[in-house]
N, C-alpha and C positions, 0 to 999 in steps of 0.2 A: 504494500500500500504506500502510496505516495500520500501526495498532500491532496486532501477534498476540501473542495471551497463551496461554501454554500450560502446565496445573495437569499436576503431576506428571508431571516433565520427563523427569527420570532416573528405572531403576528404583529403590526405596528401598534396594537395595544399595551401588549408588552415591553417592546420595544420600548415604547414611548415613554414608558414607567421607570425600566433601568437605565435611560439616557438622562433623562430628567434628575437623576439622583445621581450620576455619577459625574453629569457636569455642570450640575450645580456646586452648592455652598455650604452643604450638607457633611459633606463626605469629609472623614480625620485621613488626611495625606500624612504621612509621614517622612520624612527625609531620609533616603538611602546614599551616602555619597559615592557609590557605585553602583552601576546597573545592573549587572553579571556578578561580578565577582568581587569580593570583600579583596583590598590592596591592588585592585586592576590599574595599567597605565596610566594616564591623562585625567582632566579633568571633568569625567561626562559624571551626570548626575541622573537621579527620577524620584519620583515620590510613589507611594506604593501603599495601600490599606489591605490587609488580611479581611478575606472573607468565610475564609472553612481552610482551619491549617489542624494536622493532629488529634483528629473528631471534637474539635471547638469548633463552633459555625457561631461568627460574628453575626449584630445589628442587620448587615446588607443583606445576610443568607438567603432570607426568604426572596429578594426581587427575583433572584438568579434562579431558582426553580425551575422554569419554564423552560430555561438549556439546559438543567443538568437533565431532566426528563426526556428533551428532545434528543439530546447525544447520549441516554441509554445507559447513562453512569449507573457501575452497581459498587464501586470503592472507591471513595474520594480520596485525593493526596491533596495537596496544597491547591489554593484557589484562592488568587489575589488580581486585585485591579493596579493597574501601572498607568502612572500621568508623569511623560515628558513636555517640559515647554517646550515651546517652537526656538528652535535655533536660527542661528544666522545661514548657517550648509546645513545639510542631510548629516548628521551624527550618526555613525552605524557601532553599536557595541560588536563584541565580540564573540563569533560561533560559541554553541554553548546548545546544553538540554536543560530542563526547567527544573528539572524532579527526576535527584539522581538515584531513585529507589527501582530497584532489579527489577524485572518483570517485563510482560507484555502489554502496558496498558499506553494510554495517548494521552497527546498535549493536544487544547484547542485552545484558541486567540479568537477573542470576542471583539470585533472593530468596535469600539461604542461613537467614534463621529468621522466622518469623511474629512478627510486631510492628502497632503503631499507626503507623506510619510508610508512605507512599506515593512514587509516581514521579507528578509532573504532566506531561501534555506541552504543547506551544501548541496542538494542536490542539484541546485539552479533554478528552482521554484522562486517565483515571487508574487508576493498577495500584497494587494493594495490596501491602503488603511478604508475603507469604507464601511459607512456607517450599517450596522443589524448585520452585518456579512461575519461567519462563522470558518473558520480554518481549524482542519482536524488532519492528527500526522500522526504516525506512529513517536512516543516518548522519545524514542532514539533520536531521531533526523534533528540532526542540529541546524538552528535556526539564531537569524540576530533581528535588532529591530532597528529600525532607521527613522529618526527623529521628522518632524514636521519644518517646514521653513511659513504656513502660509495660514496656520491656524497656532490661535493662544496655547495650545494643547497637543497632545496624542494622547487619546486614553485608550485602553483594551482592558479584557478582564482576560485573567492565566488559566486553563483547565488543567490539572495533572489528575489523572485514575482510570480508571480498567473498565471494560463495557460485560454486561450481562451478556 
C-alpha cells in the first residue's frame, strides 16, 4: 500500500465543527522547539496539542470521532494536531515516521485548511495541504511536512494505530 488520499473526508458538517475548533482561539498550542526530532539542526519550530496519547483522550477527543470511525481505527497510538506558521520559503522538516511503535498499523494526516504547504513522502508521493482531505500510508513510509508561505497557519491532525 502506498499513500490513499481521500478529498472530502468528513461530511462538511463535521468538517465544519473540527475546522472551526482547531482554527480558532480555543485550542492550548503548545510550543515544540522542534518539529521531528528533540536537538534537530536549524531553527524550525511548530506548536502541537495532544488529542489521544497513551489511552488519555484529551478535551478535543470527541470532535475527531467521525475519522477515527471513518478510517476503521480499532488501537489508537498517538493523535495530535500540528500548527506551523507560515514562513517566508516552504520549510521542509526532516524524513521521519510518526509512531515508532512495531507493528502493522498506519499514519493519516488530516488537512484541517487549504494552504501552499504539502506532505513529501520517500516514496515521491506528495499530498497537498487541502482543507477535509485525508492521507493514509502504511506507519513505515517516511514522510516530512512542508511549511505554508501564503496562509497564517498549517494545521493537520496526526493518526498513529492499526485498523480492524
Amino acid at each position: 500500500m502506498e499513500v490513499e488520499v481521500y478529498d472530502n473526508f468528513l461530511s462538511s458538517y463535521h468538517f465544519d465543527i473540527i475546522q472551526s475548533f482547531f482554527m480558532g482561539d480555543r485550542v492550548a498550542w503548545f510550543w515544540k522547539d522542534e518539529v521531528v526530532y528533540e536537538n534537530e539542526p536549524g531553527d524550525d519550530y511548530q506548536f502541537n496539542t495532544a488529542i489521544h496519547e497513551r489511552g488519555h483522550q484529551y478535551d478535543s477527543f470527541p470532535l475527531i470521532e467521525p475519522c477515527i470511525a471513518k478510517l476503521g481505527c480499532s488501537k489508537l497510538g498517538r493523535i495530535k494536531a500540528n500548527l506551523r506558521p507560515k514562513t517566508l520559503f516552504h520549510r521542509k522538516t526532516l524524513y521521519h515516521t510518526d509512531y515508532p511503535e512495531p507493528g502493522n498499523g498506519f499514519t493519516s494526516i488530516f488537512y484541517i485548511n487549504t494552504n501552499n504547504g504539502w506532505t513529501d513522502f520517500k516514496n515521491g508521493s506528495r499530498v497537498k495541504s487541502v482543507a477535509n482531505r485525508m492521507a493514509v500510508f502504511p506507519r513505515a513510509l517516511k514522510h516530512r511536512g512542508v511549511s505554508c508561505t501564503d496562509q497564517p497557519k498549517r494545521v493537520v491532525i496526526n493518526f498513529n494505530y492499526e485498523k480492524y
